[in-house]
N, C-alpha and C positions, 0 to 999 in steps of 0.2 A: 544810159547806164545798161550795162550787159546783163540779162537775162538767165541764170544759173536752175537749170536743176537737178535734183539729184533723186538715183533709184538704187536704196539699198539692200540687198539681199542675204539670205543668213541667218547666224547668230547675232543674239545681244550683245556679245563682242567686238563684231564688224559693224552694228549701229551706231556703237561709240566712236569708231575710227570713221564713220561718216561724218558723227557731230562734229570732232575736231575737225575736220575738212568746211564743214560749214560756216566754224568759226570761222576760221584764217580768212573764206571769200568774205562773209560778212564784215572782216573788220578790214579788211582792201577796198572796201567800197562797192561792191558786186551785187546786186538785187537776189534774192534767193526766191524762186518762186518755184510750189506746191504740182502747180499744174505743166506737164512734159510737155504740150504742145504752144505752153507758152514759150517754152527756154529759147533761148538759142544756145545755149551751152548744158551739155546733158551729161553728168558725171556718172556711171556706175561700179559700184561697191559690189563687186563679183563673189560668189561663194565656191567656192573647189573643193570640198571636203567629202562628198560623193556624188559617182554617178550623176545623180535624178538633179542634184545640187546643180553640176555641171553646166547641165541640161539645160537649165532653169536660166543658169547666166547668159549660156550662148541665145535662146531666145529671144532674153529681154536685149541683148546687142543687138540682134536682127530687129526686132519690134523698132528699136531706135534709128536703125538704121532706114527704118522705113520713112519713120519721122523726118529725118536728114535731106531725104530726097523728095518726100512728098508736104513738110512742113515748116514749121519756123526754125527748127534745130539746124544751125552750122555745123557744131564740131561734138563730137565723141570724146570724153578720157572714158579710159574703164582702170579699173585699179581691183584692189583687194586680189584672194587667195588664188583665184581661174587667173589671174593675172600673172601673179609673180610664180604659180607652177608652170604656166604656155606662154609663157610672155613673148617666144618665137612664136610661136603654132596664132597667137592670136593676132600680133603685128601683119602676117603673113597672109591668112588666111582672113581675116577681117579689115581691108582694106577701109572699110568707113570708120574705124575704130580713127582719130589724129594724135591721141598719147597715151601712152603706159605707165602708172605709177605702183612701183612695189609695195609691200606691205609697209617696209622701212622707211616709205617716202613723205607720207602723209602731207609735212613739211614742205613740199614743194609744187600741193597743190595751188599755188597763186601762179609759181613761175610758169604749170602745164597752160591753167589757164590763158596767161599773156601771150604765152606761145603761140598758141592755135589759134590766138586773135588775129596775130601777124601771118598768118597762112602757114606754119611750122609742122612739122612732127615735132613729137615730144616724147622723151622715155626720161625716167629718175626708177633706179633701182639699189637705194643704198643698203647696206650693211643692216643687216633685221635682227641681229645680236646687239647693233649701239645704237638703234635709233631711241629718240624720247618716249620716257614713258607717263611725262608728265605735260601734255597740251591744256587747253581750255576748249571748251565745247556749248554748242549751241544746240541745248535740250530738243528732243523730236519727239521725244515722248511728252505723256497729261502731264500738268506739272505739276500733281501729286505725288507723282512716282520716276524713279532716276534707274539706272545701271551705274555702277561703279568698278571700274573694271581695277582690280588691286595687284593682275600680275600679267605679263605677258609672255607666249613661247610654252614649251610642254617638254617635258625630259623623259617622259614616260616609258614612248617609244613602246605602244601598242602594235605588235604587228597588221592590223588593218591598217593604221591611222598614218595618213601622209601629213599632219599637222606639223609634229615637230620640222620637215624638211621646208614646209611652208613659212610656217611663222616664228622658228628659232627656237633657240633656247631657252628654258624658264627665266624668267627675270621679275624680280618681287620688286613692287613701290617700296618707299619708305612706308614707315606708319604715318611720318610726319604730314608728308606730301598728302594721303589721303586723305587724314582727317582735314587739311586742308583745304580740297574739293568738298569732302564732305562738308565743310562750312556751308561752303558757298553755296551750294546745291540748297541746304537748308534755307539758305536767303531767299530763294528761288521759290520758294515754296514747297520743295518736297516733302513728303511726309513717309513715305517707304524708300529703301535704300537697300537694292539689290548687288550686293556682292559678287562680281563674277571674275574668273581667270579660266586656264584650261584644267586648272587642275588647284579650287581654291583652299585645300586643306594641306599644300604644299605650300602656304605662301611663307616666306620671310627665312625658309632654309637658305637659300643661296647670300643670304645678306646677313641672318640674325643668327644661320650655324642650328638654326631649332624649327621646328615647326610655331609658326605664331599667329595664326588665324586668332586665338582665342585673346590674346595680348591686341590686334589688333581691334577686336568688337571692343574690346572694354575702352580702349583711346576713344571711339567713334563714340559709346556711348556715354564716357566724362564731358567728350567736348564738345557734343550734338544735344538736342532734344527732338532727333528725327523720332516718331513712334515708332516705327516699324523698320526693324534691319533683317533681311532674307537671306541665306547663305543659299548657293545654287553652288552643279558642278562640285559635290565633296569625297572623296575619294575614299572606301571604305576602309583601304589599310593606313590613311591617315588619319583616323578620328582619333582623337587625344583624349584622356579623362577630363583634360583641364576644356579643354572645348565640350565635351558631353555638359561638365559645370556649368558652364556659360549659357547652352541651351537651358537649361533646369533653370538656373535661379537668376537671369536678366533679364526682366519682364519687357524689356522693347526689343531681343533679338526673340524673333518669332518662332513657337515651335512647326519650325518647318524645316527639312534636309531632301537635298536633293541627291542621291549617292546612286551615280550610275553604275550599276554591276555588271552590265552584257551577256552574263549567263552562270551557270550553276555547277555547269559538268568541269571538274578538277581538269580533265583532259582538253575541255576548249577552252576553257579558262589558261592551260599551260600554253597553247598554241597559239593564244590571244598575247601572252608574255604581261597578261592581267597581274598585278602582285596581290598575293593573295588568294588562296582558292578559296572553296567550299566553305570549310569552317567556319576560314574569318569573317566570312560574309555573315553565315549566320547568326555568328555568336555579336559580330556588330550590330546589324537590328536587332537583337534581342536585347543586349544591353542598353541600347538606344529609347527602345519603348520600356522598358524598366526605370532606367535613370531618369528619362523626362516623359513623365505621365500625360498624353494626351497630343505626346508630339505626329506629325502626320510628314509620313515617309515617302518621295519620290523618286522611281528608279526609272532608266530606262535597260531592254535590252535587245541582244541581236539575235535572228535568226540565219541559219542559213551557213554558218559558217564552215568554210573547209573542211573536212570532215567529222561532221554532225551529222550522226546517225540516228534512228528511232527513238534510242537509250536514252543518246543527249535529252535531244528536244522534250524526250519526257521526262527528266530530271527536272528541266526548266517548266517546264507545267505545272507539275508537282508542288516544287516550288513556291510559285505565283497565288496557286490557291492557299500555302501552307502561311506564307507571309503576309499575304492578304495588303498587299501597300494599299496605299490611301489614293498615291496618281502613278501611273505606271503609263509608259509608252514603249515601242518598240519598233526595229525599223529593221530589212535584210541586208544583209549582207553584200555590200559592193569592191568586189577586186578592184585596188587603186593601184594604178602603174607606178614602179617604184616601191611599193611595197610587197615584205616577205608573203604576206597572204595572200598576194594575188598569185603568187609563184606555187603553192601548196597544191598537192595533191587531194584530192578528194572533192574537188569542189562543187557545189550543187546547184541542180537546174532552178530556173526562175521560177517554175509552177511551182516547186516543192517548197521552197523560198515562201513565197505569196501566201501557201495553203497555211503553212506552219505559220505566219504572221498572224493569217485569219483566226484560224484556232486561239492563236495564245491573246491576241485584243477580243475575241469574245470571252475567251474567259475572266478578264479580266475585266471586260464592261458588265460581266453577273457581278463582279465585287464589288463593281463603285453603285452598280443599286441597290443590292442588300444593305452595304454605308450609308449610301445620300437617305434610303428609306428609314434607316434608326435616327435622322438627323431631323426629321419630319415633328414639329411641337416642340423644338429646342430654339435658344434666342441663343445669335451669333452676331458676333461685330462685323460691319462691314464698310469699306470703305467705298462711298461713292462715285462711281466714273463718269454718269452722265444720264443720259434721259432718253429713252427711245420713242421719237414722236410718233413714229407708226401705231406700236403697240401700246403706246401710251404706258410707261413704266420705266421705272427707273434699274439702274441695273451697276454690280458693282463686285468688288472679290472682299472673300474674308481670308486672314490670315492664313487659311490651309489652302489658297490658292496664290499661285507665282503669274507675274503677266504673262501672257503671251501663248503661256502652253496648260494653264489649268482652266477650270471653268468658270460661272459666273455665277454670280446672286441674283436674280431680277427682282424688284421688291417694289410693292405699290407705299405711296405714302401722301399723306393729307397737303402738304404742300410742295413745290419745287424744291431739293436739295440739289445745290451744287458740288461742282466735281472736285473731291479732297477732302469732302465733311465724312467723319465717319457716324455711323448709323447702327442702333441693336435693330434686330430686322428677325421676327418669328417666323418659323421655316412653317411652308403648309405643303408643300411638294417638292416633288424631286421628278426631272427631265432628264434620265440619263448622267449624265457629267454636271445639269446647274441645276440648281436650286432657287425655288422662289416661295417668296416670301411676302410680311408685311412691317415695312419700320415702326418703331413700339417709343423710340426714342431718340432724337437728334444730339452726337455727343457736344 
């Protein structure tokens, strides 16, 4: 039996287009193994969305390709978003690479496979507006916790953002289809259910004619008993009253929002083709933390951009202290070929870029200690991930953290808890971004 592994890179968007992929080998009959130097078949799940991203994927090809030549690994696919925007530049230029799969192709990861068994090149590049948006998938995440991807594509059409030309047009599930998965998922053991799209406060316009995120939480939570539902990725000029309702008073969709802004100044914000300036933004967190009391706010934004002057970047400072988010990240500015922004006059050098990222993550890690330190002698829930044998402690997220990109709980407790119990846990300290603690109570 053939040896399969896979290195996915990215967003929780592209892990899910992984899992589907695992699925299909998995139920072909195809062994899926963890370890790369075991494979003989090494699949990778590319990121193109910027620069450092790029980077990151061409690497991990090279690292493989090391593999190829120096280990068990026979054959290369690479697929995802570095794929379907170079999908020349990478066939050409990456000789070890033996197939190509588009973003649209997912679907044809068994035939890449069989190919390159038989000694083949392989390329599948379908149509990224009608491919399925309804696979089955082979969880890679704890099996406490899921992604739920509820739309696919971006109509946005940020001027930084090469996504829309990448991954298509917005396209919303059904409701029906999700709550679907979400059964399933539930069977599974999940107990958190992270909602993701590119843009998930836009879901259900191209199908329902309305915005219906908050129509879609209430199906999930009639026909679920998952605890924990997470909205990520929510767009500030989408937030709805009826969605603000559904945070306030449906005790299993978390108060938690994830609302990338990018920046503050009306003028990069018009150049960004952001909808929405200044105002909305504020008057949406404000209404936000008014309507749902206690709710905990994640933004990210950008530095750097085409011309951002002193003024800008201190508007956005300003800002950051005045809003005070709960998780806040930020990242510079990278001209993406094919896009208006990279074409833009005014554009800024890398140290200015860097300096200004520094500045605006330090000020921002004074706010999460001044927070995590009033958090210090309060009891918080927390869901359990697992056990760090080194440190000897356990360690896990409460509600006001999302995987992957918020922090953690580490918490001592009198016996072994396994991973997906939740736990009240007294906070005694604060590390920067986690917290630690002691469990008080096994739910």
């Amino acid at each position: 039996m053939t040896k399969v592994g896979f290195v996915s890179l990215g967003c929780a968007k592209n892990l899910t287009d992984t899992e589907v992929m695992l699925r299909k080998l998995h139920d072909a009959g195809y062994e899926i193994t963890p370890e790369e130097t075991e494979a003989e078949i090494i699949v990778i799940n590319t990121c193109g969305f910027i620069e450092s991203a790029k980077q990151e994927s061409i690497d991990n090809i090279l690292d493989l390709a090391w593999l190829k030549k120096n280990g068990k690994c026979k054959h290369i696919i690479a697929t995802g978003c570095l794929v379907e925007r170079y999908r020349e530049e990478v066939m050409q230029e990456m000789p070890e690479v033996d197939a190509l799969i588009g973003v649209g192709s997912l679907v044809d990861i068994v035939d890449a496979v069989r190919a390159v068994e038989r000694g083949e090149k392989y390329t599948s590049f379908r149509d990224k507006n009608t491919s399925s948006l309804s696979e089955d998938r082979l969880l890679t995440t704890p099996e406490h916790t899921a992604y739920l991807k509820i739309a696919e594509g971006c109509d946005n059409l940020c001027t930084y953002c090469a996504i829309p030309s990448i991954r298509g047009k917005f396209r919303s599930r059904t409701v029906e289809d999700i709550v679907r998965e979400a059964k399933e998922l539930e069977a599974l053991g999940v107990k958190e259910l992270n909602l993701i799209a590119q843009d998930t406060t836009r879901y259900g316009l191209d199908i329902y004619g309305e915005y219906s995120l908050a129509r879609l939480v209430r199906a999930l939570t009639a026909e679920t008993k998952i605890p924990w539902i997470r909205l990520l990725y929510c767009y500030p000029d989408k937030i709805t009253d009826e969605l603000i309702g559904e945070l306030r008073d449906n005790p299993r969709l978390v108060k938690y929002m994830d609302i990338p802004i990018q920046h503050i100044s009306d003028k990069i914000l018009r150049a960004m083709n952001r909808h929405g300036g200044q105002a909305l933004i504020r008057k949406t967190v404000e209404k936000l933390r008014r309507e749902v009391p206690g709710i905990v706010l994640r933004t990210t934004a950008m530095v750097g951009f085409p011309g951002e002057n002193e003024n800008d970047f201190e508007q956005l400072c300003r800002f950051v202290k005045e809003a005070r988010f709960d998780r806040f990240g930020a990242f510079t500015f990278s001209p993406e070929e094919g896009t208006p922004a990279a074409e833009m006059d005014g554009q800024i050098d890398e140290q200015t870029k860097q300096d200004r990222y520094d500045i605006l993550m330090q000020t921002q890690l004074t706010i999460t200690e001044e927070q995590n330190a009033q958090k210090i002698g309060k009891t918080v829930e927390v869901i359990c991930e697992g056990f760090d044998t080194v440190a000897e402690i356990h360690y896990g997220r409460s509600a006001a953290d999302a995987p992957d990109v918020d922090g953690k709980v580490y918490f001592c407790a009198k016996k072994r808890i396994g991973a997906g119990r939740f736990v009240k846990v007294k906070i005694s300290e604060a590390l920067d971004y986690d917290l630690v603690g002691e469990a008080t109570e096994i739910l």
